[in-house]
N, C-alpha and C positions, 0 to 999 in steps of 0.2 A: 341512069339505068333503073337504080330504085324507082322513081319518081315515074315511070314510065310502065311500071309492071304495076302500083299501087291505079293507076290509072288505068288501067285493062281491067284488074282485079272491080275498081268502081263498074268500069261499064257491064261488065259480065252483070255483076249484083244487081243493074237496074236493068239489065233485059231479064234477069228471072222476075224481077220482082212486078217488073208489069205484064209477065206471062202469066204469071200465078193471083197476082192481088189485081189486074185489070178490068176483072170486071165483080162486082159488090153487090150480087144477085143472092148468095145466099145467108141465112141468117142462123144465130143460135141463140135456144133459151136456157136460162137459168132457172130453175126452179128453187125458190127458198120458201115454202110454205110461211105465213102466207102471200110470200110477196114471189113476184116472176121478174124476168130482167132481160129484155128482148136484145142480143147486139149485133151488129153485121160480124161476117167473118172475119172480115180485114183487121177490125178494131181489137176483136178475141185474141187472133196473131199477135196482134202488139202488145196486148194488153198481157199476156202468157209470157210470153219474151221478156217484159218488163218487171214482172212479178216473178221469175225465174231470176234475172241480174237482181234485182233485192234481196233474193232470199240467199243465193250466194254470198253478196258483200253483206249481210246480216252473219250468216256461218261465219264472214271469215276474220268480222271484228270480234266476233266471239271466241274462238280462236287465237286468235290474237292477243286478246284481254287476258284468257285463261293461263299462253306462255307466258306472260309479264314475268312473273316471279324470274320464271328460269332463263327468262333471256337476259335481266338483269344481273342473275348470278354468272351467265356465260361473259356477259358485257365486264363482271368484277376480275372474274378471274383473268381472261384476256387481259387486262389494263394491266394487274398484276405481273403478269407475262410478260409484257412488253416492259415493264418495269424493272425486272429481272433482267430480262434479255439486253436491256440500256445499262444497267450497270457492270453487268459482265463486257460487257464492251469497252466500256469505260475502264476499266479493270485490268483487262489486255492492251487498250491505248497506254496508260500508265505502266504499263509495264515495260514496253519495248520503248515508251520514254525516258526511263529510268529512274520514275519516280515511281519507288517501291513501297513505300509506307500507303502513299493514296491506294497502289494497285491494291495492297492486300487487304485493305478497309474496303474498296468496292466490292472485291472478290466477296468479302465475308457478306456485304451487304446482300448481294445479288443468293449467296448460299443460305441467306435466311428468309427472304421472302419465298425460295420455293419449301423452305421449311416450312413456312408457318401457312402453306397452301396444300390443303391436302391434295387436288387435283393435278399440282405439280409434281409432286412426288414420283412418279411414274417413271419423269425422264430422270434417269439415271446420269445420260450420258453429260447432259448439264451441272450435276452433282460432280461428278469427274473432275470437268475441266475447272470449273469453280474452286473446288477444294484443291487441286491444281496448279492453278494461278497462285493463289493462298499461300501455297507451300513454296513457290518458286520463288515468288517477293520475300518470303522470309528469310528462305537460304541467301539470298542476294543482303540481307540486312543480317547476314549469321545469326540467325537465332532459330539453333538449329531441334532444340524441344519441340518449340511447337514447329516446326517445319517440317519434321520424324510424325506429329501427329495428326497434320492436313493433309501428309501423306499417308498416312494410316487411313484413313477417311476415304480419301481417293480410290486406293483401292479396293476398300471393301466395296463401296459404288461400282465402280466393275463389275467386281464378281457378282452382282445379285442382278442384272440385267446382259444379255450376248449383243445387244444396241450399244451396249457400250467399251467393247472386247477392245477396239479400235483404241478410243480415249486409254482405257487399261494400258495397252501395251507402251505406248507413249507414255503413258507416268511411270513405267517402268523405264525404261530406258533414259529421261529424265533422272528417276530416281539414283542409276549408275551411273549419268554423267556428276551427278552432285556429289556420288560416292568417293568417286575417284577426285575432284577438287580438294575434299577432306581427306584424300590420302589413305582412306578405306578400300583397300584392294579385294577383299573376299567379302564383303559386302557388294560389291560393284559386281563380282563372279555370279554372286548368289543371286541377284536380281537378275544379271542374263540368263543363269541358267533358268528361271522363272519364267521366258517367256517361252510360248510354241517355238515349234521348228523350223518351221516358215521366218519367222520376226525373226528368232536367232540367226538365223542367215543373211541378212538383209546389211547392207555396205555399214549404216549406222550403227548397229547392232556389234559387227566385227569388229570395226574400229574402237569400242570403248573394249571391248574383249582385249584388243589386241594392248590397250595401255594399260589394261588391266593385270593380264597375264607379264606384262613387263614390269609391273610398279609388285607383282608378289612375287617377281624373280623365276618365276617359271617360263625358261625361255626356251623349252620344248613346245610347248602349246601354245606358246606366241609364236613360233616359229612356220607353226600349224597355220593357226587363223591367219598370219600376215600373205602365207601361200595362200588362202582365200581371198581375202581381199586383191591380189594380185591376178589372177583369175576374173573378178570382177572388175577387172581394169581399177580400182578407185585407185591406184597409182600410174604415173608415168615407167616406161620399159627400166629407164633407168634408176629410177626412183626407188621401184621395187627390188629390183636389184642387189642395189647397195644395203635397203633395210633386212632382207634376206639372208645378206651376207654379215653384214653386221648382228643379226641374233645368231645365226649358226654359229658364229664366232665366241659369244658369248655363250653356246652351250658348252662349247669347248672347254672354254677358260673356266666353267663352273666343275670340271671333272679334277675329283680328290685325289682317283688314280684310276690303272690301266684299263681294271676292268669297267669302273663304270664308264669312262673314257669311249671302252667298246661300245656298250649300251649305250649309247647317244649315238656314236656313229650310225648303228645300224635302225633307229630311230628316223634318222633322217631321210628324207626325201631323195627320190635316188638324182635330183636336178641338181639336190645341196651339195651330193658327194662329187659329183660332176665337174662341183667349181673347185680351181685350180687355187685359190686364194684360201676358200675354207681349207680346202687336201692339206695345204702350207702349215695353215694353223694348227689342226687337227697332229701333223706329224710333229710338229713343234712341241705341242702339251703331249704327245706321247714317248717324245727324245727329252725331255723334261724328265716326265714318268719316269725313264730308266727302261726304255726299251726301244733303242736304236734301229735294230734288225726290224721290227715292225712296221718305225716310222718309215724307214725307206721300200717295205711292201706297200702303204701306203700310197710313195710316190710317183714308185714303177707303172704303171697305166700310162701316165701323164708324161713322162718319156718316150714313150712311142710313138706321139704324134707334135714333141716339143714345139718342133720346127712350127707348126702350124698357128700356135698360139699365140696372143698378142703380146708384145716385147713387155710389158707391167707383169703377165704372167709368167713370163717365162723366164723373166728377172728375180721373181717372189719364189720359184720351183726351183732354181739354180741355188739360191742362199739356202733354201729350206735342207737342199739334201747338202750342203756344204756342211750344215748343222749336224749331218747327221752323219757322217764320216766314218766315226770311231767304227774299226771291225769290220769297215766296207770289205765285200767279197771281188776276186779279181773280175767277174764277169760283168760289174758296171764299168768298168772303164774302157771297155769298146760303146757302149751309150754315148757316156762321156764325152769322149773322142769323136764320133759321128756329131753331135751336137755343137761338139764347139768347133770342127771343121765346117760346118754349116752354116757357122753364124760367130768366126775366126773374129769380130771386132766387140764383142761386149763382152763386156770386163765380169759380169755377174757368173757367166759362162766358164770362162776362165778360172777364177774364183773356184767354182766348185769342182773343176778339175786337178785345180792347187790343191783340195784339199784331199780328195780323193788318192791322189799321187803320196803325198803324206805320210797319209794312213797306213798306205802300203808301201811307206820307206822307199821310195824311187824318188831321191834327194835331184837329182842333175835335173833329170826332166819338169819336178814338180817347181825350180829355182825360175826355169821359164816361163810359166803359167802365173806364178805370183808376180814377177816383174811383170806381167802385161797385166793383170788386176791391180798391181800398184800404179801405172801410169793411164789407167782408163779413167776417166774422168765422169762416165754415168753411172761408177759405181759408187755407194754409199761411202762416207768420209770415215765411218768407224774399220769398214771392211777392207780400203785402202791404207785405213793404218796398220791393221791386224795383217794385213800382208809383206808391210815393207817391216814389221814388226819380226816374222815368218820367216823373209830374206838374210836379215840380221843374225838370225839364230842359227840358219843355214851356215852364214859367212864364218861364225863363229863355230860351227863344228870342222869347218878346214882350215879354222884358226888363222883365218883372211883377215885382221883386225881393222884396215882399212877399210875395205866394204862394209863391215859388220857397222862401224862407226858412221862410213855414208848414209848407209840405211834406217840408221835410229833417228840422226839429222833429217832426214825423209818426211820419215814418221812423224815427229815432231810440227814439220812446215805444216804435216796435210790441213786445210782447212777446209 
């Protein structure tokens, strides 16, 4: 198809050119005192055209001649460049090889040729990564001085270019992963809190947050940021879950007494207070505390819709308020009662009816409730002994000595 249009384009150019140069009738002179210079038209044409293409290729080796210098300088620094740009390469191969002594020697290498090129200077953002690298290969060889001072370097590179805001952030976030390796926990904070709002949101970002806020024991604000990340999916349903429940649980445990105890609760997330497992704990450290009446305001909610809950919870809800007995008013044990007629075979159930019964000295009825917690077998081994234990003590206030004595032997067998 080229070959075909260059070939049209030909013939056009020779039907102009013998429409116009066909015929060699007319002529021109030259005058140069004292000499004249007669020539056809045709050959002027040529000779104008020809003397036109010279004095352009004259301009343009002149030109040409003139850039020498500075295209040689363009030709220096480019080599340069490329020089640079091959050892920072080199520098990142060696690095994810895990030969860190090389990386950090090419890193530095590649960080002095743009030193020592003023034209290089510019890109910031190669400064960055360079000093970067540097610092990475060092931390990985602990030697953490000058590791603090390649990073020092890095950043400041950042900050005097917004080309480089990107690299910045990354050495920061870098920077708190390494922080938290050293067991530096408000160091690691300090750097998140350093970056924009945007970066601090971001899955990588939360996650060192979140091991962060764990490793300095503040497990209100991990309990925060782990709800974010879970939001972000970066966990499975389950996964998140369990970590969830597990810091809420530890805010718990961290409570000295009642009132700060409250202060966390109400801190929480109203999904944390929801769960049935935290509610368990939560009333646990506050029947610890010394305030029983509470713990079981606490639990009441979760009575309401017992029935509905999954047998782990409503096993964990059952002991929690068994724990919590002492000074029960008579108005739970219609609950009570409804609950364990609802679900007459588990022992946990039982259990906390035994204890309830107890508390309110209704010996006959509460004797029955502990034998079925004593012979359920999906109850825990301590609470099956603490029952036949319960029986024992019954037997022995109607001075029954043979029961009293069966049920210590009981006790004893459980395993």
């Amino acid at each position: 198809m080229r070959a075909l249009v260059w070939l049209l384009l030909l013939a056009a150019c020779a039907i102009l050119a013998a429409t116009l140069l066909g015929r060699n009738d007319h002529l021109v002179t030259i005058y140069w005192a004292p000499w004249r210079l007669d020539l056809s038209f045709n050959l002027f044409l040529v000779g104008l055209i020809a003397f036109c293409g010279l004095l352009y290729a004259l301009l343009r080796a002149l030109g040409l001649l003139v850039d020498l210098p500075q295209r040689a300088r363009e030709w220096r620094i480019s080599r340069r460049d490329r020089i640079a740009q091959s050892a920072l390469r080199e520098a990142l191969a060696q690095y994810f090889g895990g030969r860190w002594a090389r990386a950090e020697k090419a890193a530095q290498r590649a960080v002095a040729i743009q030193s020592d090129t003023p034209e290089l200077k510019q890109d910031a953002e190669f400064a960055v990564l360079g000093h970067l690298l540097a610092a990475g290969s060092l931390h990985r060889l602990q030697d953490r001085a000058r590791r603090d001072r390649e990073l020092a370097l890095s950043l400041d590179w950042a900050g005097r270019s917004p080309t480089a805001r990107a690299a910045g952030e990354g050495a920061r976030l870098l920077a708190a992963e390494w922080a938290l390796e050293d067991r530096d926990a408000l160091r690691a904070l300090e750097l998140i809190e350093q970056l924009p709002p945007g970066v601090a949101r971001r899955t990588q970002a939360l996650r060192l947050k979140l091991q962060a806020t764990r490793l300095a024991r503040e497990p209100i604000e991990a309990l925060k940021t782990a709800r974010l990340l879970a939001k972000h999916q970066a966990f499975s349903p389950g996964a998140a879950q369990g970590l969830l429940r597990t810091l809420a649980v530890d805010a718990i445990a961290g409570a000295r007494d009642a009132d700060q105890l409250r202060a966390v609760w109400r801190e929480f997330d109203p999904a944390d207070r929801r769960d049935v497992i935290v509610a368990t704990r939560a009333s646990a450290q506050l029947l610890a505390l010394g305030a029983p009446e509470e713990a079981r305001a606490w639990l009441r909610p979760f009575w309401e819709r017992i029935t509905e809950l999954p047998r782990e919870e409503r096993d964990a809800l059952a002991i929690a308020l068994a724990r919590a007995t002492r000074g029960i008013p008579a108005d739970w044990l219609p609950r009570l009662e409804a609950a364990q007629l609802a679900r007459p075979q588990e022992g946990a159930l039982a259990w906390a009816m035994a204890r309830a019964l107890l508390a309110r000295e209704i010996w006959g009825k509460a004797s029955q409730f502990l034998q079925q917690a004593a012979d359920s077998q999906d109850l825990d081994t301590a609470l099956r002994r603490e029952a036949w234990l319960e029986l024992a003590t019954l037997a022995e206030r109607e001075r029954d000595d043979a029961t009293a004595a069966r049920c210590y032997r009981a006790a004893a067998c459980v395993r």
